[in-house]
N, CA, C and O atoms as a MOPAC input file, in Angstrom:
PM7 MOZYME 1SCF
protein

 N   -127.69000 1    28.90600 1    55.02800 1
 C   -128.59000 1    29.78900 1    55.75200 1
 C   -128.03200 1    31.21500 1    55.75400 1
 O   -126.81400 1    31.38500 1    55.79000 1
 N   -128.75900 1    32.08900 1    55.72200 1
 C   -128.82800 1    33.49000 1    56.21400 1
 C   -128.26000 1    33.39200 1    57.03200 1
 O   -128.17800 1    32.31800 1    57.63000 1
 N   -127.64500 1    34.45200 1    57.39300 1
 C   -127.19600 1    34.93900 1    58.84400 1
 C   -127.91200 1    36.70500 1    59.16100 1
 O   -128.12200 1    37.73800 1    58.52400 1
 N   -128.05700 1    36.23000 1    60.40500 1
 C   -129.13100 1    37.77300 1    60.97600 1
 C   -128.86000 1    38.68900 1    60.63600 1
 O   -129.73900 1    39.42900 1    60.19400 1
 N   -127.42800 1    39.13300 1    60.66900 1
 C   -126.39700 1    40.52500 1    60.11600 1
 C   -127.24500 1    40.53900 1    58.42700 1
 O   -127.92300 1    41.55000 1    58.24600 1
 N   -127.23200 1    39.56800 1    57.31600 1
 C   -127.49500 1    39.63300 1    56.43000 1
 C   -128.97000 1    39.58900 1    55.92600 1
 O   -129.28700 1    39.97600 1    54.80200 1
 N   -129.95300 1    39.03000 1    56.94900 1
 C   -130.59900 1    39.22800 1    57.32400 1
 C   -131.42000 1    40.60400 1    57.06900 1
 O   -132.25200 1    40.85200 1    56.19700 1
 N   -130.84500 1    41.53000 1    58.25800 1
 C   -130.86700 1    42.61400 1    58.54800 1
 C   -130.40700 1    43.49400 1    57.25300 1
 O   -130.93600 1    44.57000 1    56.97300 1
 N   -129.91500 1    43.21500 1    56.90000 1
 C   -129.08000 1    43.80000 1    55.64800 1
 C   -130.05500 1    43.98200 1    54.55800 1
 O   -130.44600 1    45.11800 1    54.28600 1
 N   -130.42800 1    43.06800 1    53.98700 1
 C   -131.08800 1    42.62300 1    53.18100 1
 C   -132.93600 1    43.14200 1    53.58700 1
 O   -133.75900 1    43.21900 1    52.67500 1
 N   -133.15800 1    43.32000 1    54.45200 1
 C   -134.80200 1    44.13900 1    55.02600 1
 C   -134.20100 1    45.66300 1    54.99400 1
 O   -134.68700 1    46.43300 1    54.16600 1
 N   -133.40300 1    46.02000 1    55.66400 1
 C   -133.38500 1    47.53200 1    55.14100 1
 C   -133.38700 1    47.60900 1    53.96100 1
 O   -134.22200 1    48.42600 1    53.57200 1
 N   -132.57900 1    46.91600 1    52.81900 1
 C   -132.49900 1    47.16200 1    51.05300 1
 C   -133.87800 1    46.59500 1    50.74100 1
 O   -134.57500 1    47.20200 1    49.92800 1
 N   -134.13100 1    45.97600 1    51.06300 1
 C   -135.78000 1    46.07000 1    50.78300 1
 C   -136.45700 1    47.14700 1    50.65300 1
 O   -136.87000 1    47.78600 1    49.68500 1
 N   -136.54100 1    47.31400 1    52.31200 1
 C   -137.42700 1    48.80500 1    52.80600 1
 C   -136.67600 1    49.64400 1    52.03900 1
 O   -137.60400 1    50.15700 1    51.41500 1
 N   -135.49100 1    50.28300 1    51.52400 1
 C   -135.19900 1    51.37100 1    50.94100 1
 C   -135.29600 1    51.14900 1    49.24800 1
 O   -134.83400 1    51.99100 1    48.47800 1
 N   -135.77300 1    50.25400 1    48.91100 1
 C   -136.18300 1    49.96400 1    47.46300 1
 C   -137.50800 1    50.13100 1    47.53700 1
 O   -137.95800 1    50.84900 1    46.64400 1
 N   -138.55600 1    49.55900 1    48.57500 1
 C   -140.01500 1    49.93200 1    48.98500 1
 C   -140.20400 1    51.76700 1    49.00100 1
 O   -141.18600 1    52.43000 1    48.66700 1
 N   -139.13900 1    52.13200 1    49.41400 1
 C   -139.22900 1    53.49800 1    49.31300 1
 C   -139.01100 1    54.10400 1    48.19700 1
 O   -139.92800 1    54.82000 1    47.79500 1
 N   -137.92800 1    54.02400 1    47.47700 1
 C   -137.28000 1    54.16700 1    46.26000 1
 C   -138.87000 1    54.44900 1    45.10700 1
 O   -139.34700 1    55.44100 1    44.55400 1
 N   -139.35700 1    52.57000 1    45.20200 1
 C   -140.53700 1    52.35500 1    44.11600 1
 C   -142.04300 1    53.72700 1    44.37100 1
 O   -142.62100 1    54.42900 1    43.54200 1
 N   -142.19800 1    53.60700 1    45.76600 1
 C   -143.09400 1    54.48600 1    46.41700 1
 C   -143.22200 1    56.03400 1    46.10500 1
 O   -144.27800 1    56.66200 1    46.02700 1
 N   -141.76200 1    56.59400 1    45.91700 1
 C   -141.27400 1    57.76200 1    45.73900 1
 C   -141.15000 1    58.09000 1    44.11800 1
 O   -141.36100 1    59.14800 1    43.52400 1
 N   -140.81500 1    57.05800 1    43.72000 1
 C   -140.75600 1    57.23800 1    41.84200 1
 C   -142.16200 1    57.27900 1    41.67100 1
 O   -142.59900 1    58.09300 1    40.85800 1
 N   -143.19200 1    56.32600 1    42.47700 1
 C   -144.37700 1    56.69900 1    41.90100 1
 C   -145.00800 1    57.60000 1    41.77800 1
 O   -145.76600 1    57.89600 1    40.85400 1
 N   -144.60400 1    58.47800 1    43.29600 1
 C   -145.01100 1    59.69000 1    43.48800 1
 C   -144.68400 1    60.89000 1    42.20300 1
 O   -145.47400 1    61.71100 1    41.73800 1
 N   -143.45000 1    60.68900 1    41.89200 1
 C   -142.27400 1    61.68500 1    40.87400 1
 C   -143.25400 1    61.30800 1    39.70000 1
 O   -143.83900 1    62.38200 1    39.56700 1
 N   -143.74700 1    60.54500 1    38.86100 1
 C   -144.47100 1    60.18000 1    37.97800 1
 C   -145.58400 1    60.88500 1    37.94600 1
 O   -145.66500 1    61.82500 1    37.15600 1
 N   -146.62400 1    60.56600 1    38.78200 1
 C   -147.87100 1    61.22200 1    39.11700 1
 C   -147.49200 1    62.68200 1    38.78200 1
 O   -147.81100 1    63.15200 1    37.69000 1
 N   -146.62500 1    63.61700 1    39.96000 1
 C   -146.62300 1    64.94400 1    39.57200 1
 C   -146.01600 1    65.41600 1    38.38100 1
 O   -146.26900 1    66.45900 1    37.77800 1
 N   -145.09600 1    64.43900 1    38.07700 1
 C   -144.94800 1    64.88100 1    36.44800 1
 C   -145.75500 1    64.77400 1    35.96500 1
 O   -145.99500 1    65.91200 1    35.56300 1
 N   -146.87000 1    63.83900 1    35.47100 1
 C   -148.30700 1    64.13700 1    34.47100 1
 C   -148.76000 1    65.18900 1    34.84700 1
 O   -148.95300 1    66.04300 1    33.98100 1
 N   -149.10400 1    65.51700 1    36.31500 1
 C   -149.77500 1    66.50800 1    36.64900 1
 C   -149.45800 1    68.05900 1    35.70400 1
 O   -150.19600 1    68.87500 1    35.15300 1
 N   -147.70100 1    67.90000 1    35.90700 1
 C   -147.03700 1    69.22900 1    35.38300 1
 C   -147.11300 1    69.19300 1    33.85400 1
 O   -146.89900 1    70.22900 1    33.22500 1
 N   -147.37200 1    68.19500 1    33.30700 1
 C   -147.23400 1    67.91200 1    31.56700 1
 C   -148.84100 1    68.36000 1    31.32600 1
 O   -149.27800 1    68.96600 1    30.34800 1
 N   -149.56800 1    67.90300 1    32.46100 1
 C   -151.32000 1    68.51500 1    31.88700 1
 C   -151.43200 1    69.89300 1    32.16500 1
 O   -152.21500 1    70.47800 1    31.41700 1
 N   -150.84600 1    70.61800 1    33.07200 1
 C   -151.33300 1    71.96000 1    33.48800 1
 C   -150.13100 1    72.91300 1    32.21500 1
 O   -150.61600 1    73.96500 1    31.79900 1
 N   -148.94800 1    72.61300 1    31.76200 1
 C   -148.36500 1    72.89400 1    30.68800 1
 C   -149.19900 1    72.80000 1    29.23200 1
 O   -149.12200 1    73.73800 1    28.43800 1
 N   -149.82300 1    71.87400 1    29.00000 1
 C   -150.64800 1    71.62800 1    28.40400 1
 C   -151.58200 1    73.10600 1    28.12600 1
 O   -151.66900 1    73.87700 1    27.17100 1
 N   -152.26700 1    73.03700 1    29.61300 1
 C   -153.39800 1    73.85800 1    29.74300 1
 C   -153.04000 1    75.25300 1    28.83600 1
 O   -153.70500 1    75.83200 1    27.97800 1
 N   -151.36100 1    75.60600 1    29.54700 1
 C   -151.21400 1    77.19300 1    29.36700 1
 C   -150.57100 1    77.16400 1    28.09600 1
 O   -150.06300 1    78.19200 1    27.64800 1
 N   -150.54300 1    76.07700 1    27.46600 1
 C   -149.45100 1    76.30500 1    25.96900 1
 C   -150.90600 1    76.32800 1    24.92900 1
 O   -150.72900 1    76.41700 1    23.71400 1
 N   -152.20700 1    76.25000 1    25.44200 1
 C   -153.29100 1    76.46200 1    24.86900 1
 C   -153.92600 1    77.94000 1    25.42300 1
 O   -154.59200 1    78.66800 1    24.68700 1
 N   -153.68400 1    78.19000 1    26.51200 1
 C   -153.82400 1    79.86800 1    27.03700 1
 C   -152.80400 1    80.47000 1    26.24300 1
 O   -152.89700 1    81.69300 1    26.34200 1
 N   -152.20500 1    80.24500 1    25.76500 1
 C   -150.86000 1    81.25700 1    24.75000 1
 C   -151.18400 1    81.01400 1    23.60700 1
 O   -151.21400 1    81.74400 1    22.61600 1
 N   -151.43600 1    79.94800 1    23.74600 1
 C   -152.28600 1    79.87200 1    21.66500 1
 C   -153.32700 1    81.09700 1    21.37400 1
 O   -153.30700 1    82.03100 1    20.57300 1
 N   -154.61300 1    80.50800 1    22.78400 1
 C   -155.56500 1    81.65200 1    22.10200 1
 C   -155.40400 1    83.16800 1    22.87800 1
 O   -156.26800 1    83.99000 1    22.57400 1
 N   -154.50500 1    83.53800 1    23.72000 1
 C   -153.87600 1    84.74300 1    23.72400 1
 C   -153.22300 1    85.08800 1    22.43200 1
 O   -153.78600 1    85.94800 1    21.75500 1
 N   -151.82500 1    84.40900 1    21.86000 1
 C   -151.42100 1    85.30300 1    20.47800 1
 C   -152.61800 1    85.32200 1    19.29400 1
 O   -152.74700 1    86.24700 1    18.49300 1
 N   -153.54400 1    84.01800 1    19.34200 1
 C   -154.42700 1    84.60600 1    18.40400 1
 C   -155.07600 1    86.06100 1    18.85200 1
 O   -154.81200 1    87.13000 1    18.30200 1
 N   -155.90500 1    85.89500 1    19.87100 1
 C   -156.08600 1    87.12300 1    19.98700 1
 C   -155.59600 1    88.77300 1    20.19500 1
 O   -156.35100 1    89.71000 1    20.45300 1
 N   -154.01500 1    88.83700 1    19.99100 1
 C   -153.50200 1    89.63400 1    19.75900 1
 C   -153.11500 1    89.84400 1    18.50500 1
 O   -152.35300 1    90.78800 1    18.29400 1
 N   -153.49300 1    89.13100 1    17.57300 1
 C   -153.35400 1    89.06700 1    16.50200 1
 C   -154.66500 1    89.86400 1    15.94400 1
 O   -154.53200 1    90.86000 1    15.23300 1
 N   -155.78000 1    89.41300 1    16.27300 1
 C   -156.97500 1    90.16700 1    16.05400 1
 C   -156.56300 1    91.32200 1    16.54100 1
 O   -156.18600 1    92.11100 1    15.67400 1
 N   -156.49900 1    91.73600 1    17.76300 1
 C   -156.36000 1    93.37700 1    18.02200 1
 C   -155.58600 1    93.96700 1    17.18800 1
 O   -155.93000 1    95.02800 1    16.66700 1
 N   -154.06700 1    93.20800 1    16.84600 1
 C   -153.37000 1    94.12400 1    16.00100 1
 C   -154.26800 1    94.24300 1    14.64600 1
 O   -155.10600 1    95.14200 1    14.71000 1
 N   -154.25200 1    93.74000 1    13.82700 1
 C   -155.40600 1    93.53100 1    12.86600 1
 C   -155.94400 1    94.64400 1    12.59100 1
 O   -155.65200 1    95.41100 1    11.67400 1
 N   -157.21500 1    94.80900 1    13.85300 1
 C   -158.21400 1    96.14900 1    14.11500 1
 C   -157.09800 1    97.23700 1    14.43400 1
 O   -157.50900 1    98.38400 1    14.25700 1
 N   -155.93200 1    97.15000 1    14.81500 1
 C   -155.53400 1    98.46900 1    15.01700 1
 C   -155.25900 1    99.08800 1    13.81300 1
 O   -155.46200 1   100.25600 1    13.48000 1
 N   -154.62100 1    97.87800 1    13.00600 1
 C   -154.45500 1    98.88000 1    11.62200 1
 C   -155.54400 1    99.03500 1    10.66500 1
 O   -155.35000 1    99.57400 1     9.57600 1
 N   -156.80500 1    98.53600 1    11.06300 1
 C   -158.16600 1    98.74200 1    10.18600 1
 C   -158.42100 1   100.35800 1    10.70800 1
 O   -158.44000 1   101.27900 1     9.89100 1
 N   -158.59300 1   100.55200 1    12.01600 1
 C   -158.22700 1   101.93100 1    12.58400 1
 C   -157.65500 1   102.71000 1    11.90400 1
 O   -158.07400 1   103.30900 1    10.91400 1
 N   -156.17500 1   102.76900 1    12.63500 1
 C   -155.05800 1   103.68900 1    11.87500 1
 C   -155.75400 1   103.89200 1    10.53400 1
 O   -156.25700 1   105.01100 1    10.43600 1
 N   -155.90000 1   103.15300 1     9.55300 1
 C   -155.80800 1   103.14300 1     8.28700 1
 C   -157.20300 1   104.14600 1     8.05800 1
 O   -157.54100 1   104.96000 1     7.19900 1
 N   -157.73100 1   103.67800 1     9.16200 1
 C   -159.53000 1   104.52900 1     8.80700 1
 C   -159.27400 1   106.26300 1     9.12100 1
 O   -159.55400 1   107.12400 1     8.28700 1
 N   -158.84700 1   106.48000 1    10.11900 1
 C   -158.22400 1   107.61500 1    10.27100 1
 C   -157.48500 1   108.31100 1     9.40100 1
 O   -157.92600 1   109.39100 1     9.00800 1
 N   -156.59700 1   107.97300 1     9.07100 1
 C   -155.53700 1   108.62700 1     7.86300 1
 C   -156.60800 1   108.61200 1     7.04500 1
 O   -156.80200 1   109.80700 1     6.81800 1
 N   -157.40600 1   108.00200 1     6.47400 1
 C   -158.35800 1   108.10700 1     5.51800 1
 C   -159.26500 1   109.61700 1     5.30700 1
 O   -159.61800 1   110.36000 1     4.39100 1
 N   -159.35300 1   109.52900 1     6.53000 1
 C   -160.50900 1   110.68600 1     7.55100 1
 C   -159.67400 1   111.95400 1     7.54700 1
 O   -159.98200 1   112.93800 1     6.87500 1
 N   -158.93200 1   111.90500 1     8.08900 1
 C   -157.49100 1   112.70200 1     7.95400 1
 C   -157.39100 1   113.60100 1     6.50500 1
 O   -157.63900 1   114.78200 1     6.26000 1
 N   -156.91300 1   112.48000 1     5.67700 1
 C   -157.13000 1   113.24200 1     4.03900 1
 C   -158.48400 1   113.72500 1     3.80800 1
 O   -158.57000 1   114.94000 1     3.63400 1
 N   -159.80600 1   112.89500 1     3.75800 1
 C   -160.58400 1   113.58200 1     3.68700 1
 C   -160.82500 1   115.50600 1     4.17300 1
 O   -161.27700 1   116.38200 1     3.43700 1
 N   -160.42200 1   115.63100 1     5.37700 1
 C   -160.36100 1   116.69000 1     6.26300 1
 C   -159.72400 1   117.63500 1     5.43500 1
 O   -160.20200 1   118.74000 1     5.17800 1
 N   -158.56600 1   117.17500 1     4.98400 1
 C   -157.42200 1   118.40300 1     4.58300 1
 C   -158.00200 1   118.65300 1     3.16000 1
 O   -157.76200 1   119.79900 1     2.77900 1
 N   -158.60200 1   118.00100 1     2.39300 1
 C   -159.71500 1   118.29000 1     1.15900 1
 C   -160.68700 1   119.26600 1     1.28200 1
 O   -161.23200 1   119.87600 1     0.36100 1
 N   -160.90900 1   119.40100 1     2.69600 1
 C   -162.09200 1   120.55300 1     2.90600 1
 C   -161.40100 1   121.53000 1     2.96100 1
 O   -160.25600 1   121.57700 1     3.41100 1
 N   -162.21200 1   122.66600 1     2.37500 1
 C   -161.61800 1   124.00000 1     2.40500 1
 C   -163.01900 1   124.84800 1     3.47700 1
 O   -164.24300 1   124.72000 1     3.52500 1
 N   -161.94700 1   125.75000 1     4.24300 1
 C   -163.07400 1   126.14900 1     5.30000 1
 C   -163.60300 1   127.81000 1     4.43800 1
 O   -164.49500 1   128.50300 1     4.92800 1

């Protein structure tokens, strides 16, 4: 037989393994949570550098149109 001391012993290691399991489940859950919202922003940075990629792009379709414009200009004689 058990004895009460061991008993006793043995229901707290329970209850603190009941807690243990309870608490890992919890730690699980908010980790997916943090792996989906990582998710989210490693796709907000995708189509952010694409789209800085486009702007740079147009900046040098710019620039380039200018200098163009530029020479043209200095061709004119006033």
């Amino acid at each position: 037989m058990v004895a009460e001391e061991d008993r006793g012993a043995l229901g707290n290691l329970e209850e603190k393994i009941g807690h243990l399991l309870v608490r890992y489940q919890e730690l699980k859950k908010e980790r997916e949570e943090f792996a989906t919202a990582l998710d989210v922003e490693r796709e907000k940075v995708t189509r952010l550098e694409r789209k800085l990629e486009l702007l740079s792009q147009d900046k040098e379709k710019v620039k380039t149109r200018i200098d163009q414009l530029l020479l043209q200009l200095k061709g004119v004689e006033i």
